[in-house]
N, C-alpha and C positions, 0 to 999 in steps of 0.2 A: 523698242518700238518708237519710229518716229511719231511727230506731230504736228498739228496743223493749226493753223490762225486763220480763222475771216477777217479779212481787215474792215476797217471803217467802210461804212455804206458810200457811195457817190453824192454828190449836195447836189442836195433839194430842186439846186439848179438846174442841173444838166438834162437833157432834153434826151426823151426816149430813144428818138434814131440815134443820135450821136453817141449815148452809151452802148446802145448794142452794135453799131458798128467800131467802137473804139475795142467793145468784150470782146467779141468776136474774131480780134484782131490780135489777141494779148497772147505773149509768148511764155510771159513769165509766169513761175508759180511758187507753191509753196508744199506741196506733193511730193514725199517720197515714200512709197509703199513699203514698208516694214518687209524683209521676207522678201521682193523683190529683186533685191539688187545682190546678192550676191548668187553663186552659182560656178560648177566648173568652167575652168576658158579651153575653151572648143580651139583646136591646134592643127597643123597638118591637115587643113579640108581645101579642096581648091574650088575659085568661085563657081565654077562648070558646075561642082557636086552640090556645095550653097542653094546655087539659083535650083536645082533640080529639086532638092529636098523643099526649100520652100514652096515651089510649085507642088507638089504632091500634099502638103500640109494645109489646113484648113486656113482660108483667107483670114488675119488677123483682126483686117478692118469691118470685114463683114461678124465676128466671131464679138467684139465689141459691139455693133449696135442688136445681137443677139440676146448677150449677156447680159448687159448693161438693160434693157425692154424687159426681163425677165423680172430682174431687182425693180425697178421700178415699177411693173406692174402691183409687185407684192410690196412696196415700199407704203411706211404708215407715220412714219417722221416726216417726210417728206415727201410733198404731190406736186403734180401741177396741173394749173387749172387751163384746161383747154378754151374755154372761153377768153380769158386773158391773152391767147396765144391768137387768137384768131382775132381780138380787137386790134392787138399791138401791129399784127403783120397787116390787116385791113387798114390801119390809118398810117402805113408807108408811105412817102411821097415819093413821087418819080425819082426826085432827087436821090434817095433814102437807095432806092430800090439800082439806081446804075451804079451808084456808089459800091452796093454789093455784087453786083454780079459783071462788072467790066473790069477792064483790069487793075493791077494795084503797081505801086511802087514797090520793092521789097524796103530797098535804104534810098529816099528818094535824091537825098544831099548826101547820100556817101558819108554820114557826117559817125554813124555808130559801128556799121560790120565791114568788115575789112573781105572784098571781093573784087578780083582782079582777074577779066574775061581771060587773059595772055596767060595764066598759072593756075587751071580749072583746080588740079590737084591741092595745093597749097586753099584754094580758096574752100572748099570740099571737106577739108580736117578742120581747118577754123571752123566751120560750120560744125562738125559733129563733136569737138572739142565743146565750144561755147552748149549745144544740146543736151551735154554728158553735165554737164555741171548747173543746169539750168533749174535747179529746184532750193528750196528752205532759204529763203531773206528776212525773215523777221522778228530772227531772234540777234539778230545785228542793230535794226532800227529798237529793237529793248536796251541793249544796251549801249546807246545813245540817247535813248529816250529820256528828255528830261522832265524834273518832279509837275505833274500835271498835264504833259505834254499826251497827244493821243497817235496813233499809229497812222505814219504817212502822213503829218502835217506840216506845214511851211516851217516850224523851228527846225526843221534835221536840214534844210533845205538852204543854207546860207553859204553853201559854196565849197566850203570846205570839208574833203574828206573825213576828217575827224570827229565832223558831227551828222555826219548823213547814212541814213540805215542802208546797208547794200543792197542793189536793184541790179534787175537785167541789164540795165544800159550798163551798169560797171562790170560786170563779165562782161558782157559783149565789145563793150568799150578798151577794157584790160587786155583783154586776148588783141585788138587788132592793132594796139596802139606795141605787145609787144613782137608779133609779125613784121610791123613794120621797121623796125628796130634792128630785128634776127627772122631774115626768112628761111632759118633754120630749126626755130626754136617749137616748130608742130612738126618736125619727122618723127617718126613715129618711133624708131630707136632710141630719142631723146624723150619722148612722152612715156613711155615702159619706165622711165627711170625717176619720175617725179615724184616730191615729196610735198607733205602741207607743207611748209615755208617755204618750199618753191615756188608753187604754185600761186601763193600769196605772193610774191614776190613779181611773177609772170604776171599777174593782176594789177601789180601794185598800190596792195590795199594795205593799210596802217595797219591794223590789229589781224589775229584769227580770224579766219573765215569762220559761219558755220558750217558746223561736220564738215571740219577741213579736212580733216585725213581721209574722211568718205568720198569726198569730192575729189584725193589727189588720185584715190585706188580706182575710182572712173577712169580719170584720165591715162592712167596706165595701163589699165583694160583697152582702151581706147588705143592706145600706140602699140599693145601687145597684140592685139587682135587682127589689125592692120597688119602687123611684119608676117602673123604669122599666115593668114589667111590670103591675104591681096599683096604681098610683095612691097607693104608699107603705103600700099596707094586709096586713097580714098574714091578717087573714080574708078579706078577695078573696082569696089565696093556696089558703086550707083551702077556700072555698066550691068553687072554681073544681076541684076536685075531684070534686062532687058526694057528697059522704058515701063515698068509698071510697078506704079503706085504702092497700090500693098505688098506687094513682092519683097520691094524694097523694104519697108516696113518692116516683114518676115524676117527679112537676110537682117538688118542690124540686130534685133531683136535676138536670133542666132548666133550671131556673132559678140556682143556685146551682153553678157548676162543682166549689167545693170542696167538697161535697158527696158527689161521686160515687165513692163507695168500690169501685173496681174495679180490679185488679190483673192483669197475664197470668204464667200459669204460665210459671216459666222450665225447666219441661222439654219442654213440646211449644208454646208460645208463644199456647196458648187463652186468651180473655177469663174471669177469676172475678170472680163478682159479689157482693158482701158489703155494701152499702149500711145501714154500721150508725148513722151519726149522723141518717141521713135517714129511717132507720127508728123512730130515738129520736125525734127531732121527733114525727113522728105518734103515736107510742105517749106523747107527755109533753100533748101537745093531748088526745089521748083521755085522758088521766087526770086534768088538771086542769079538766077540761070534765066529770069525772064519768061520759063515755061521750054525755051528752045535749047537746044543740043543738050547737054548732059541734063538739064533740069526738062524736057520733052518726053511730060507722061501720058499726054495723050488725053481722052478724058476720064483715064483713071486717075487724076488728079482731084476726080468729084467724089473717090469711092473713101476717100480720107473720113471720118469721124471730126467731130469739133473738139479740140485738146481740153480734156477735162480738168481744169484747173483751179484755181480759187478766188480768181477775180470774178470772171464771167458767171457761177452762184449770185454773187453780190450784186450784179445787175439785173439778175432774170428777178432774184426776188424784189429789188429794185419796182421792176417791170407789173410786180402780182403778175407772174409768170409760174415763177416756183415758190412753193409757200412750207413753212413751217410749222407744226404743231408747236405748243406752246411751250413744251420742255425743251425742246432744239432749240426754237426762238430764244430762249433766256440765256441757254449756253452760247449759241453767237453772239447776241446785243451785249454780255460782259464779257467776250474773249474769252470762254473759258477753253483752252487747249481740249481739242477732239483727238484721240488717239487715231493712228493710222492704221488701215482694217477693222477700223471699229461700223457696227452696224449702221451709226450715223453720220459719217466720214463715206463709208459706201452708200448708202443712200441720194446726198449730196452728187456725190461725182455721177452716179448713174443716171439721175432726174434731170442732171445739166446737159450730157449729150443727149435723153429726150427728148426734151426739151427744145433743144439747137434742130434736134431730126425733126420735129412737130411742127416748128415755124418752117422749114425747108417745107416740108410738103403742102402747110396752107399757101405758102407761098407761091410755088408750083401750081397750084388749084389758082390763084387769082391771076397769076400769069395766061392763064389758059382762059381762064374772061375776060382779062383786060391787057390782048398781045402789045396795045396802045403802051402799055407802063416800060415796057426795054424797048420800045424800036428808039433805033439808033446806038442801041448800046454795043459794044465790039466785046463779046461774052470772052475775052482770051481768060477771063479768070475759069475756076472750078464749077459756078454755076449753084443751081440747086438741087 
């Protein structure tokens, strides 16, 4: 059974809208569903039969804020207080409010993911490559962590690989710095074939990743599933979608077992559905696609969920958005590792997309009083 870390809270300093649009906006996590990720790899299906079956299959994104409404309605660790959610969204500034709802940069300086308009394909496996591995960084910044030192603070931060705990920008960074190097090194017949020290190596990170070997059997998944399904192609993949949103969702989720971020309550033993790295793929294809051609979902780009992750917790409560009973409170304020599927590990993840759905709709409600607060905004993002 995995586990999980709250990191240290935001200081003191940071100003409400700028946390929740920096949360809001966080790719990385520390989530990996126990039970989850492995499963048989699905062979010989063509994407015609994919997209068909996902079409007939219950919407994944709709089946998460379902699921997810359910657990939190019944959730007693953790609540959230509506009033908190209607102060926070009521004292938005204009600013606050175009910020969210116009469009975004995905990599504005090109400076972290490696995306190159001329080679959609190539850019498309970067993307589901970095996705497939984008979970557990904190038991890296442990041990680096030095005697006193606390989780994510400026000592890991001096520059050098050797003393800095792994973060998103180093996947994301690793992967594009070694594409560019070998724009051969994501075909997908070379990714079937990766090991942990490969993969480290592809990286180029000094020590063990964590759950290195878990992370290399992603990525093998990842190039298996492609040769056998799409002809190694990551746009057959998006096409085979047809421009929509959760579909796509469906098909990797299908295709890629470790993927399928689903959990059962262990108090009544129901299926929750939280499909948040499958949901990052599509929403990082729409972003580095700009929204147009291969990343052109239409406005099922709004029917996405918010990635339920373990930063964005730390802001809402942040916020008195989402609030803890006092036994949860004590096990986050000292780190105590939360197991994965545990009732307060689900709780958590369930109350955050709430949460995220609850300020969306007061939102929408003040939008429609005060049309003043977007005109002039160019809505090319998702919206509310």
């Amino acid at each position: 059974s995995y586990q999980i870390r709250v990191p240290d809270p935001p200081s003191a300093s940071s100003s409400s809208s700028s946390l929740l649009c920096s949360a809001l906006k966080s790719n990385s996590s520390t989530f990996v569903p126990a039970s989850s990720t492995r499963g048989p790899q699905r062979g010989g299906i063509l994407p015609s039969q994919l997209h068909a079956m996902s079409a007939a299959a219950p919407n994944s994104c709709r089946l998460v804020r379902e699921t997810t409404a359910r657990v939190a309605a019944a959730a007693t660790r953790c609540t959230i207080d509506a009033d908190a959610v209607q102060k926070v969204v009521g004292g938005m500034t204009r600013e606050t409010v175009h910020n969210m709802l116009g469009p975004r940069e995905f990599d504005a300086d090109g400076s972290l993911h490696f995306c190159d308009p001329a080679d959609p394909d190539l850019t498309t496996r970067y993307l589901l490559a970095v996705d497939a591995i984008n979970f557990c960084f904190w038991p890296d910044h442990d041990a680096v962590r030095p005697p006193g030192g606390t989780f994510g603070s400026s000592d890991m931060k001096d520059g050098t690989l050797a003393t800095q705990g792994l973060e998103y920008e180093h996947v994301a960074g690793g992967l594009k710095r070694a594409v560019e190097r070998d724009r051969g090194v994501l075909d997908a017949d070379r990714l079937a074939l990766l090991d942990g020290p490969a993969l480290r190596a592809l990286l180029g990170w000094p020590r063990p990743l964590p759950l290195e070997e878990e992370r290399a059997r992603l990525i093998r998944e990842v190039g298996a599933g492609l040769a056998a399904n799409f002809g190694g192609s990551a746009v057959a993949l998006v096409q085979a979608a047809g421009g929509h949103a959760p579909t796509l969702v469906d098909l990797v989720m299908r295709t890629f077992p470790g993927f399928r971020d689903a959990v059962i309550d262990p108090r009544d033993g129901r299926q929750v559905f939280l499909c948040k790295r499958a949901q990052i793929f599509v929403g990082d294809v729409w972003g580095c696609f700009q929204g147009a051609g291969l990343g052109n979902f239409g406005a099922s780009i709004g029917e996405l969920t918010m990635f339920a992750d373990y930063r964005v917790p730390v802001v809402l409560r942040g916020m008195g958005i989402m609030r803890y009973d006092s036994a949860l409170a004590a096990m986050v304020d000292s780190s105590t590792l939360i197991a994965a599927g545990s009732a307060e590990e689900l709780e958590i993840r369930a109350c955050t997309v709430q949460a995220v759905e609850q300020m969306k709709s007061s939102l929408r409600a003040r939008l429609a009083r005060e049309p003043e607060l977007a005109a002039g905004v160019d809505t090319g993002g998702p919206g509310v």
